[in-house]
PLY file of the C-alpha trace (Angstrom):
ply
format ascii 1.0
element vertex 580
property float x
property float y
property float z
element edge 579
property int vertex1
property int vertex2
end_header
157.84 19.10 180.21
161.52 20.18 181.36
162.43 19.52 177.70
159.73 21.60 175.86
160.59 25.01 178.50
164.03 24.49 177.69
162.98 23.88 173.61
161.29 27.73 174.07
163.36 30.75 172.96
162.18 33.65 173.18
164.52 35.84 171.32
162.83 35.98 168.61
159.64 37.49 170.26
161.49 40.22 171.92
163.46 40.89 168.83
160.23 41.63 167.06
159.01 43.30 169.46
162.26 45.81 169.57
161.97 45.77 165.79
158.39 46.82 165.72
159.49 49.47 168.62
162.16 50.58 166.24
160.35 50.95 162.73
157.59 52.45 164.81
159.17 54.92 166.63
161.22 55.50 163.40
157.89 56.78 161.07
156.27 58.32 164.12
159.66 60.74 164.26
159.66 60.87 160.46
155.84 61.60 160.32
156.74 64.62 162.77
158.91 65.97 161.23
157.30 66.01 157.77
154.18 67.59 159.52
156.66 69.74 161.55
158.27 71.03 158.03
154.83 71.22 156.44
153.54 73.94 158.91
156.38 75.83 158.79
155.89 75.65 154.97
152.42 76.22 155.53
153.24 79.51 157.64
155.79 80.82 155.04
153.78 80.63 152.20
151.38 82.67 153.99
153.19 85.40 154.90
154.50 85.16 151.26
151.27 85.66 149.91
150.29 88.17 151.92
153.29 90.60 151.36
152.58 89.32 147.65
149.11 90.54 147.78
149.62 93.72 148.91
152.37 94.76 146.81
150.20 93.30 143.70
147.31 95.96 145.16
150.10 98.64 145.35
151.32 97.89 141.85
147.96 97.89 140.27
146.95 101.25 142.18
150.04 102.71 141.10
149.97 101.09 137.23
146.16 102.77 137.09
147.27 105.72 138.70
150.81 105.99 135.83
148.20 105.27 133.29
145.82 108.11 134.13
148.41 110.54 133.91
150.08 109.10 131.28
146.61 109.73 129.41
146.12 113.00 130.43
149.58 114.28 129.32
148.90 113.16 126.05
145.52 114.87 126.10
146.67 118.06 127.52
148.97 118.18 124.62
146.08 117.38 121.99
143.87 120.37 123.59
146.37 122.81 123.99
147.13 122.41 120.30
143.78 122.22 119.01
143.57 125.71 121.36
146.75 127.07 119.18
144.79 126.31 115.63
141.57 127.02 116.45
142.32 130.42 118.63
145.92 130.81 118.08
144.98 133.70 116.44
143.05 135.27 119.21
146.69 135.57 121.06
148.31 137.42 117.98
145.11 140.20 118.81
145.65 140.17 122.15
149.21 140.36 122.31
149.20 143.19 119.22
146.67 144.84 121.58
148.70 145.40 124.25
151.86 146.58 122.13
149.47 148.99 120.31
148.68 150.15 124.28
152.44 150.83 124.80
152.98 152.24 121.70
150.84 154.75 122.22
152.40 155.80 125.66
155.40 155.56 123.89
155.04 157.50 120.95
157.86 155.54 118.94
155.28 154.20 115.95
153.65 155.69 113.32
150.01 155.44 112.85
150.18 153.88 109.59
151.90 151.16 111.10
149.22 151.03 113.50
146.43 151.15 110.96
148.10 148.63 108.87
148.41 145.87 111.56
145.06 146.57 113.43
142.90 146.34 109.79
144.99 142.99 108.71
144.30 141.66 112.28
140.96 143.05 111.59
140.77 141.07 108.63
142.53 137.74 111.01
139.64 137.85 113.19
136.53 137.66 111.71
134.23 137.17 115.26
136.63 138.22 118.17
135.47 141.60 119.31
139.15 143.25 120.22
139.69 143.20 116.51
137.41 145.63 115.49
138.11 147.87 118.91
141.66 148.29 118.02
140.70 149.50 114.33
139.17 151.95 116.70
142.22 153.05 118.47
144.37 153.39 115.55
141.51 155.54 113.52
141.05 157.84 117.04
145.21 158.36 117.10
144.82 159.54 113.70
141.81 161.60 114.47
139.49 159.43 111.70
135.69 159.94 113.37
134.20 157.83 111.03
136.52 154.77 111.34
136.74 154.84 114.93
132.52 155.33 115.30
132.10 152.53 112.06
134.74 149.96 114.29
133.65 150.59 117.33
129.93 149.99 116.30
131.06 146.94 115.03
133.26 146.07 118.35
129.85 146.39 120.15
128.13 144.27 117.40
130.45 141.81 118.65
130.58 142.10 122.49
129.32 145.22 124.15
130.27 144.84 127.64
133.86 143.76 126.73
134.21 146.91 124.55
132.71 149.08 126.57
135.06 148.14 129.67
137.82 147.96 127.19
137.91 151.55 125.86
137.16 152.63 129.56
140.16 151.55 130.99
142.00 152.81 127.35
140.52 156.09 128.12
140.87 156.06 131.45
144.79 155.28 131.02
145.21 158.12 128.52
143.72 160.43 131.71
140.15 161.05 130.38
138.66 160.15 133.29
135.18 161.70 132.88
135.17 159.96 129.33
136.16 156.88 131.25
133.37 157.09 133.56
130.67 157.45 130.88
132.25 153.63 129.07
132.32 152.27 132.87
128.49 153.26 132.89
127.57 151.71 129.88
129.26 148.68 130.48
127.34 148.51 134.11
124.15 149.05 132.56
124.63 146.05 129.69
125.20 143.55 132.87
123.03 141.54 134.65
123.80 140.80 137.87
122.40 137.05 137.97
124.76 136.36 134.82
127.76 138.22 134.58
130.33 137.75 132.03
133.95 136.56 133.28
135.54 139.99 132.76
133.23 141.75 134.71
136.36 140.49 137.28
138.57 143.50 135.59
135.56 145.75 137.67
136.81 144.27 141.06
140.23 144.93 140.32
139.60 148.15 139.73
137.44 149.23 142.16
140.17 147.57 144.85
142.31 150.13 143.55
140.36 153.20 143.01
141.46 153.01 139.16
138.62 155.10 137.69
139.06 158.30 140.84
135.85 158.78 143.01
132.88 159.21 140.95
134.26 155.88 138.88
134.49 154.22 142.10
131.14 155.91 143.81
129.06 154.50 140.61
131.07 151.25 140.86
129.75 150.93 144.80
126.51 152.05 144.25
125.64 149.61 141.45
127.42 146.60 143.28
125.22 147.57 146.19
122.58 147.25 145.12
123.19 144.06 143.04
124.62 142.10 146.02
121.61 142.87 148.21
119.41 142.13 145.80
120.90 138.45 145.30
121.54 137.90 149.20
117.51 137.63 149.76
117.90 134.90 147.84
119.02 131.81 150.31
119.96 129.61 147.11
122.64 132.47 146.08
124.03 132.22 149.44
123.83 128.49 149.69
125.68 127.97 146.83
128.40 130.29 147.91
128.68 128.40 151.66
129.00 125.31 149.27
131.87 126.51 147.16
133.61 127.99 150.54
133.39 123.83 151.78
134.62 122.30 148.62
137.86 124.52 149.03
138.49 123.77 152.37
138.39 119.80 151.14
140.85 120.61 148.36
143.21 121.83 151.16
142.99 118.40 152.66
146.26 115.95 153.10
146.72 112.86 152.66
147.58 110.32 155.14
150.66 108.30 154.52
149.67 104.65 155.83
153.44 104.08 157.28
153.53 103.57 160.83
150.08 102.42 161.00
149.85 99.17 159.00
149.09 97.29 162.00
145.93 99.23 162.85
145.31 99.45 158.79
145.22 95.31 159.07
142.71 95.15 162.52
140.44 98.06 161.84
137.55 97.55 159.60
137.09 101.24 160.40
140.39 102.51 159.89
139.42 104.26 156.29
136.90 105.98 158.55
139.59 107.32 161.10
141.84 108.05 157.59
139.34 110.60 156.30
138.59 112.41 159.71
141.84 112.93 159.45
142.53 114.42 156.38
139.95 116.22 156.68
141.59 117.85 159.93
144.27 118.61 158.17
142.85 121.31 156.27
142.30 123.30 158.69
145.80 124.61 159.84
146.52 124.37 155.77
143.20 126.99 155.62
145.41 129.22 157.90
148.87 128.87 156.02
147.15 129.95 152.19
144.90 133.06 153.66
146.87 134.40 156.47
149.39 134.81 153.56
146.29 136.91 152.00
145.35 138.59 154.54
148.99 139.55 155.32
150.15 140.24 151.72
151.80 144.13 150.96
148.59 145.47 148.66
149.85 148.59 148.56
148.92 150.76 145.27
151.88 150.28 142.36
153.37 154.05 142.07
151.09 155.43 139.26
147.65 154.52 138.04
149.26 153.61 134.88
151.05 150.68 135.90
147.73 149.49 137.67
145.64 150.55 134.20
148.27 147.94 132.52
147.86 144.85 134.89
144.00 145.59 133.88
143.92 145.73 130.57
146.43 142.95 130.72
144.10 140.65 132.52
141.17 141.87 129.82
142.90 141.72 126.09
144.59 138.30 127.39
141.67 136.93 129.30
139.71 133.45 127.57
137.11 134.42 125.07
133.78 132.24 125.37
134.66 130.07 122.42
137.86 129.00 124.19
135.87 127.78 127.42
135.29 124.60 126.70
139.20 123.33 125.81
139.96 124.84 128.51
137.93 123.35 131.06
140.06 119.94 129.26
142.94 121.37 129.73
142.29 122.32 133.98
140.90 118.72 134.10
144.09 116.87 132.87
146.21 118.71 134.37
144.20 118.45 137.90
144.53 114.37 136.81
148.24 115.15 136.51
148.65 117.23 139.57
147.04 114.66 141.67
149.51 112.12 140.49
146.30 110.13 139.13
144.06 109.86 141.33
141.19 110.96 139.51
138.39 111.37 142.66
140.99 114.10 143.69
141.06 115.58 140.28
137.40 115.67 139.74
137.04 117.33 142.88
140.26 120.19 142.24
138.68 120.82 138.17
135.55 121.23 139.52
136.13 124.21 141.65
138.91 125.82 138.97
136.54 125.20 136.33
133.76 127.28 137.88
135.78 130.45 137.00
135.88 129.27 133.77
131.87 129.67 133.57
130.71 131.57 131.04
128.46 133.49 133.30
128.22 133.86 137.13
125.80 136.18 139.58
127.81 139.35 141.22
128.04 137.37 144.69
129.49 134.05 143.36
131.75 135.96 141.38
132.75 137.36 144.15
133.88 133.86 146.17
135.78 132.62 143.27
137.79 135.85 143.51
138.34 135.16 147.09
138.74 131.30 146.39
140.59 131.41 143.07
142.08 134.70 142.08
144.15 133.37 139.53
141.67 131.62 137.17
140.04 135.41 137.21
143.19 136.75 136.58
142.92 139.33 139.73
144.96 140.59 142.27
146.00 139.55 146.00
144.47 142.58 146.81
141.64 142.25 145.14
141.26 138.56 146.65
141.47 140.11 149.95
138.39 142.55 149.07
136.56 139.57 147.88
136.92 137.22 151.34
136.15 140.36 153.04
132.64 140.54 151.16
131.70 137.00 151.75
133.24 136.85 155.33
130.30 135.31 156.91
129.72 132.31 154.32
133.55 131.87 154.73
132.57 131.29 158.44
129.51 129.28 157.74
131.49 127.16 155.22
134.14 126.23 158.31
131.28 125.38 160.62
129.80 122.84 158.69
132.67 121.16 157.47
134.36 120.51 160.57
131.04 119.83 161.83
130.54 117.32 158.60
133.30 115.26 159.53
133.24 115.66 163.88
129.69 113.55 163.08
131.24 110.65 161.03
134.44 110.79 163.11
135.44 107.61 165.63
136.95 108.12 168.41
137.77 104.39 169.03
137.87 101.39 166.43
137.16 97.56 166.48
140.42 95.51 166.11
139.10 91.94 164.33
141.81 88.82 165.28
140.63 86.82 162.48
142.02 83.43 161.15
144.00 85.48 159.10
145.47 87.97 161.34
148.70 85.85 161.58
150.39 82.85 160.38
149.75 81.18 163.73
145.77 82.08 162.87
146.11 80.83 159.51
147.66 77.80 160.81
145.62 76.54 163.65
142.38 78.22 162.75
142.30 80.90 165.09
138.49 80.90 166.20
138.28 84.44 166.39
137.62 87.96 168.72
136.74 91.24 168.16
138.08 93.97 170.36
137.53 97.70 170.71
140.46 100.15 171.56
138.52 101.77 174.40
138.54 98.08 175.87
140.94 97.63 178.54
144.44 96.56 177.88
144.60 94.10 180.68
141.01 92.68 179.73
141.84 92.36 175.60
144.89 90.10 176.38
142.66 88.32 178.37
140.29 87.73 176.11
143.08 86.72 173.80
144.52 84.38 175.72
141.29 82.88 176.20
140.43 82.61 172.71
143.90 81.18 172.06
143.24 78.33 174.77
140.13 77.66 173.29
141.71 77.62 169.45
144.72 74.69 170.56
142.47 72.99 173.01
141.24 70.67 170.20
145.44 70.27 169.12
146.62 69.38 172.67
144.10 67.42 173.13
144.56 65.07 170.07
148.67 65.55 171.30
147.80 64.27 174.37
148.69 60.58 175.70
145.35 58.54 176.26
145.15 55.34 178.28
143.16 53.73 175.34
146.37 53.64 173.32
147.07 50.62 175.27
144.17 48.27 174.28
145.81 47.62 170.68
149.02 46.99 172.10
147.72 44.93 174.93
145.20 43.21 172.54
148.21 42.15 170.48
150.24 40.59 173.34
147.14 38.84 174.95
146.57 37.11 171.89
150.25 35.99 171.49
150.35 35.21 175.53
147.13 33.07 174.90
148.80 31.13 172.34
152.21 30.11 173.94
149.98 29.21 176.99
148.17 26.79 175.31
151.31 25.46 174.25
152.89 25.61 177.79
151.79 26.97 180.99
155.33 28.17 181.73
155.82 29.62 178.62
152.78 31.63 178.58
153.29 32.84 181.83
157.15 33.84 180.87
155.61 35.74 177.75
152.70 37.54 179.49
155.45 39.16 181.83
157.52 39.84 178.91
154.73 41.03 176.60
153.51 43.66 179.60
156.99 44.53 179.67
156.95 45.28 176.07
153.68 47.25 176.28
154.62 49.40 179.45
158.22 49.98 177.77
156.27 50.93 174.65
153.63 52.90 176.49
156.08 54.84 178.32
157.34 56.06 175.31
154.36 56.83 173.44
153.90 59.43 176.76
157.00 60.78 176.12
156.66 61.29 172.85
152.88 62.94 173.02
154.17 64.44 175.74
156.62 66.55 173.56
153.92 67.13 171.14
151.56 68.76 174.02
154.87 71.06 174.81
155.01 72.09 171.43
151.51 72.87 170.91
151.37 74.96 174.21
154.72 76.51 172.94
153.13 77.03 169.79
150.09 78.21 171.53
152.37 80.31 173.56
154.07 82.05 170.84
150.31 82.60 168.62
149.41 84.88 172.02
152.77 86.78 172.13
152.50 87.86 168.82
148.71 88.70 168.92
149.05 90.04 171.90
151.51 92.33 170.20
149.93 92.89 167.36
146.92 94.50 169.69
149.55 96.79 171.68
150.80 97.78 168.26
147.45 98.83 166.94
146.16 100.54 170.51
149.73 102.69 170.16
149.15 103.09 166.84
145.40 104.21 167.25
146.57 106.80 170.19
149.50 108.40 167.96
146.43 108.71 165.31
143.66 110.42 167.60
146.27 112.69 169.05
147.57 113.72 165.83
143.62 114.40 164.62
142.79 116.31 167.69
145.85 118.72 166.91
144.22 119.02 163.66
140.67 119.70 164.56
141.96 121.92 167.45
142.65 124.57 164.45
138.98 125.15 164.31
139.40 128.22 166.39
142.29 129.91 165.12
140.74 129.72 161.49
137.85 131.06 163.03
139.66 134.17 164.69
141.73 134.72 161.12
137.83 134.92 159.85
136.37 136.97 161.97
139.66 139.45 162.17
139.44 139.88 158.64
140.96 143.23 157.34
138.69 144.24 154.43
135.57 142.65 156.35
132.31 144.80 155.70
128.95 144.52 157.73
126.19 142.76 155.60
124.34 145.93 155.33
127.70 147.49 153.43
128.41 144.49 151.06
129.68 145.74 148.39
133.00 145.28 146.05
0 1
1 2
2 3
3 4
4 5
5 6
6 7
7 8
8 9
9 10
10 11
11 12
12 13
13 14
14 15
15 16
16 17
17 18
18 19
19 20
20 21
21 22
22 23
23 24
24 25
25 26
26 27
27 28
28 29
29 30
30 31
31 32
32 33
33 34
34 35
35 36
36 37
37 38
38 39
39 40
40 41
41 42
42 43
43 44
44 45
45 46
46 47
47 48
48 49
49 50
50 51
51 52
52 53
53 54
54 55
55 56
56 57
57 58
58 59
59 60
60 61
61 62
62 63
63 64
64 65
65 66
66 67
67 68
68 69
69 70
70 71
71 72
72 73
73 74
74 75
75 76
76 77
77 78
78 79
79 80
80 81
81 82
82 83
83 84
84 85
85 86
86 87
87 88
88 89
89 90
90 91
91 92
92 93
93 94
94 95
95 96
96 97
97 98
98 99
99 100
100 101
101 102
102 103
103 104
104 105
105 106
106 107
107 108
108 109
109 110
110 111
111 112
112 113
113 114
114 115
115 116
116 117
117 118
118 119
119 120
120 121
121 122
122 123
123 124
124 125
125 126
126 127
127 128
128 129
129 130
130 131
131 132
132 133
133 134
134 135
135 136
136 137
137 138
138 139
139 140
140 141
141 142
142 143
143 144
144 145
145 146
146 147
147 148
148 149
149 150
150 151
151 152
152 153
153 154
154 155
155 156
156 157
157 158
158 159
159 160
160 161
161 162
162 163
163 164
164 165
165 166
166 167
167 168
168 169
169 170
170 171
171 172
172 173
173 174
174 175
175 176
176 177
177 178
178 179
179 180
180 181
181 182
182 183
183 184
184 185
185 186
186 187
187 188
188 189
189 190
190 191
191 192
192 193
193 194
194 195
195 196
196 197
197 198
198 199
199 200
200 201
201 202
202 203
203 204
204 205
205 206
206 207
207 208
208 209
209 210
210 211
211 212
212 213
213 214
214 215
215 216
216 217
217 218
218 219
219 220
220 221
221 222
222 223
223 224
224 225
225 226
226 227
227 228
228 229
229 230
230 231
231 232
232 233
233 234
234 235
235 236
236 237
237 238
238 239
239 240
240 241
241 242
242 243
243 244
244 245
245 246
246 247
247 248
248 249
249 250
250 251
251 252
252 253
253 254
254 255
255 256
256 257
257 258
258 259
259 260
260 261
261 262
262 263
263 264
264 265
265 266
266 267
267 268
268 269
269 270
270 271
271 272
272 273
273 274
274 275
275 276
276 277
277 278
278 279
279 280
280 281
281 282
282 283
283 284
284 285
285 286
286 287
287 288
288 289
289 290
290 291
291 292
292 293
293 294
294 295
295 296
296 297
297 298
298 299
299 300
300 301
301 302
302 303
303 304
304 305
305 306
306 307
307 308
308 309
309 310
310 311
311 312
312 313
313 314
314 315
315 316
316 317
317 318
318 319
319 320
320 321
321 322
322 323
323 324
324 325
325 326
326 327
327 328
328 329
329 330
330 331
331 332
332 333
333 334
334 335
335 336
336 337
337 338
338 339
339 340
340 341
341 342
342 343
343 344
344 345
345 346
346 347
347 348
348 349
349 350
350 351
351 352
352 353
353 354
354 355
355 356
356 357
357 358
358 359
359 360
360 361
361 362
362 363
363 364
364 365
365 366
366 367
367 368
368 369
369 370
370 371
371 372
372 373
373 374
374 375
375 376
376 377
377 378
378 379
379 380
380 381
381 382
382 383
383 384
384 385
385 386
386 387
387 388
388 389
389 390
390 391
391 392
392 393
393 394
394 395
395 396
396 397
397 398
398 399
399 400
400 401
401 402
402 403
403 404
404 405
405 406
406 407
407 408
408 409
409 410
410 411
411 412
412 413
413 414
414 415
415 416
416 417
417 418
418 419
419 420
420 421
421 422
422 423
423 424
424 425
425 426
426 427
427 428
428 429
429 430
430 431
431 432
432 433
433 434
434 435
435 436
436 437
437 438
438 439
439 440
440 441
441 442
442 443
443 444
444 445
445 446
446 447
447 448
448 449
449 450
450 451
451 452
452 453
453 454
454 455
455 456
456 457
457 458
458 459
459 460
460 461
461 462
462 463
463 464
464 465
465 466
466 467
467 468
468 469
469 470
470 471
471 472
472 473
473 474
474 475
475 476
476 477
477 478
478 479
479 480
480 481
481 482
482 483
483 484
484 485
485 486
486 487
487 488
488 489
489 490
490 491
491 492
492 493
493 494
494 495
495 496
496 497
497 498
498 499
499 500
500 501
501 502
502 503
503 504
504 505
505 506
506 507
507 508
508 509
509 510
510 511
511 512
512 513
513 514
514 515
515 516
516 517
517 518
518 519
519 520
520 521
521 522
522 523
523 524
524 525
525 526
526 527
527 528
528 529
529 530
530 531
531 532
532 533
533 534
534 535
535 536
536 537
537 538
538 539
539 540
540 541
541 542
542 543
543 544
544 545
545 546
546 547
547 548
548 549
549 550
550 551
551 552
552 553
553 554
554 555
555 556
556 557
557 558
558 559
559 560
560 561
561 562
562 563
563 564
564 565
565 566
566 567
567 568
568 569
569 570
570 571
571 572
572 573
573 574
574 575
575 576
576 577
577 578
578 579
């Protein structure tokens, strides 16, 4: 028996033993660190992607954008020149018209030069109607009655409210006022009110400046009297006007650069909603910076009525003839496409309210908003503009109402912030389960319900980190079996190895804790760090919501001084005194 103990070695055993230790503890450390280098791969690409998502967005937004205006450069070049061949023309009468008009003040050309040029532009201008009317003038400088009756019959042929304004204001420039007065009357009696003609503009200019002397201006008032409240009984008139006054307060809208709020942008499904309350906001104290400059512009009357007689006949003999009105309504669109730096919702939105003064037609009282809304597609005056808002002060106000009270309805005063699985890497990475938030939550309670959605999220990680007690049945199953063996062989021995082989799986135990111990730490750590960054992440957006509200409410808080700039209007008139 003393022979066979001494026979045993067990060297071997615990050599294998430290060599399965080894190899073992060797590919658990490897097998870390390969998982340890695959998250942090894991959590790299993901941030890549994202930052290569959104600038792919923000490339294709701003390659559709470049291509829209690319497009309508082009186009705006193709119009305007079709404009040049088709009524290139019409801008050789005009401009002749209006060096005829100085020629005559002048006195410096003949009148066979002036017959000459008017009959060949006669001959130019086979349908435009300022052909045939300046035939007229150059036959009445030369005292020809029947060539100045024969052309201007023919100018009326043609269009007889533009010629009948036109040789009004001629007339009225040359000082034959009561000659002047009798054109102005015929041209008021070929309008009608519910469709007037785009010059019918020239009238408003006029009467602003008391062009045609008191019985001009009397017969202007009376008329426009009686035309505006005719067409304010009717509520669809005056609808329509409220409507054009809201559409221009949204053209004076901002936008809202999304720097400084990306955070908020990412958490808030109802951030776009927050976005438009407050460019819409920021109209308002834009409202006030374009018509206080109006209502505070120097109208005083230009020195003599002549200089005023020019700017009108100006804004007449150059004004678009009806044929033209459709290129040009092109031409406003691209360029709106262009302004907007391609966004074309934008540009829809800006053509359609310069196109409506390029109607062909328009009732007294819309004509009268565009003036006040668009001066310069009418080719009027400040001062006339000034006239105008005073006339439609009230649907002005009514337009301000409802648009601040349009967007006060759909406006949010506090937003949902969604922690997703794909708010972070962290989320990404351990499948962040998930909790929705409100900004009017408290800041103490949110981080408390992050935290405890974070626990819940890595419970399931620590808990497959964590050292179990069960790890020691294979182990232990492995050394029984080899303990049973060398006991069979010998007692002694058995008993030697079943010390040794406990020894082996306590040693090996032990560091199995430590090890899963480290992985618990990291997981907690990791957990730890997942928090600190949602955590600030949710600060970030409640700061960045805050700065947002504040800045609308000093927007919206404009209401009332737009308002007072309304009501304190200078050329305001009671409704029972509407008139031009």
């Amino acid at each position: 028996m003393a022979d066979v103990r001494a026979s045993v070695d067990f060297g071997p055993v615990m050599r294998a033993l430290e060599t399965v230790q080894s190899n073992l503890g060797g590919q658990i450390d490897s097998l870390g660190m390969e998982v340890g280098q695959a998250r942090q791969d894991i959590k790299n690409t993901g941030s890549e992607l994202q930052a290569l998502r959104k600038e792919f967005l923000d490339y294709v937004e701003q390659a559709t954008r470049t291509a829209n205006v690319q497009r309508s450069e082009t186009k705006v070049g193709s119009v305007k020149a079709q404009l040049d061949r088709e009524f290139g023309h019409y801008s050789v009468v005009r401009r002749s018209s209006v060096g005829m008009l100085q020629a005559f003040d002048v006195g410096n050309v003949s009148n066979n030069a002036v017959q000459a040029i008017s009959e060949e532009l006669m001959i130019q201008s086979p349908r435009y109607w300022l052909a045939p009317g300046l035939v007229a003038l150059a036959a009445w400088s030369r005292d020809d009655e029947g060539m100045a009756k024969k052309s201007i019959e023919e100018a009326f042929r043609r269009d007889r409210s533009k010629t009948s304004l036109f040789f009004a204001l001629v007339l009225r420039r040359q000082g034959r006022n009561p000659a002047a007065v009798r054109w102005l009357r015929h041209y008021l009696a070929s309008l009608d009110p519910h469709a007037l003609t785009r010059e019918f503009a020239v009238i408003l200019e006029a009467s602003s400046y008391g062009a045609f002397g008191p019985a001009g201006q009397a017969l202007v008032a009376e008329k426009m009297a009686t035309w505006v409240r005719e067409l304010r009984n009717n509520q669809e008139i005056v609808e329509s006007q409220v409507k054009n006054w809201i559409k221009e307060i949204g053209t004076r809208r901002d936008v809202v650069v999304q720097d400084g709020y990306e955070v908020l942008a990412q958490l808030a499904p109802g951030w776009s909603e927050m976005v438009q309350q407050m460019e819409s906001a920021s109209a308002l104290p834009n409202l006030i910076e374009v018509y206080q400059a109006v209502r505070d512009h120097d109208s005083s009357i230009p020195s003599t009525l002549e200089e005023q007689l020019d700017q009108i006949l100006d804004a007449l003999v150059t004004d678009y003839d009806e044929e033209e009105l459709p290129l040009r309504r092109e031409v406003v669109y691209h360029e709106a496409v262009i302004e907007e730096n391609g966004d074309l919702g934008r540009a829809q939105e800006r053509a359609d309210l310069l196109t409506k003064a390029l109607e062909q037609t328009s009732d007294v009282v819309s004509l009268q908003t565009m003036a006040a809304i668009n001066p310069e597609a009418l080719g009027v005056s400040i001062q006339t503009q000034r006239v105008a808002i005073g006339v439609g002060q009230s649907d002005f106000r009514s337009a301000v109402h409802r648009f601040v009270a349009n967007y006060r309805a759909h406006s949010v005063n506090h937003l949902d912030l969604n922690f997703d699985q794909n708010h972070s890497n962290y989320a990404q990475t351990y499948k962040f389960t998930g909790v929705t938030l409100n900004t009017a939550t408290a800041e103490a309670s949110g981080i408390e319900q992050l935290e405890q959605t974070w626990r819940t999220t890595m419970e399931s990680y620590i808990d497959a980190a964590s050292f179990k007690n069960k790890w020691y049945i294979k182990p232990g199953l492995i050394a029984g079996a080899i303990c049973l063996v060398l006991l069979i062989i010998s007692v002694v021995v058995g008993i030697v190895a079943l010390v040794v082989g406990g020894g082996a799986v306590w040693f090996l135990g032990e560091q199995e804790k430590k090890k899963c111990g480290k992985k618990v730490a990291d997981a907690e750590q990791a957990r730890d760090n997942a928090l600190a960054l949602s955590v600030q992440m949710y600060r970030d957006a409640l700061a960045q919501r805050t700065d947002a509200f504040l800045i609308y409410e000093e927007l919206d808080d404009h209401e009332a001084e737009v308002l007072r700039m309304i009501d304190t209007w200078p050329t305001a008139v009671s409704s029972s005194e509407e008139v031009a």
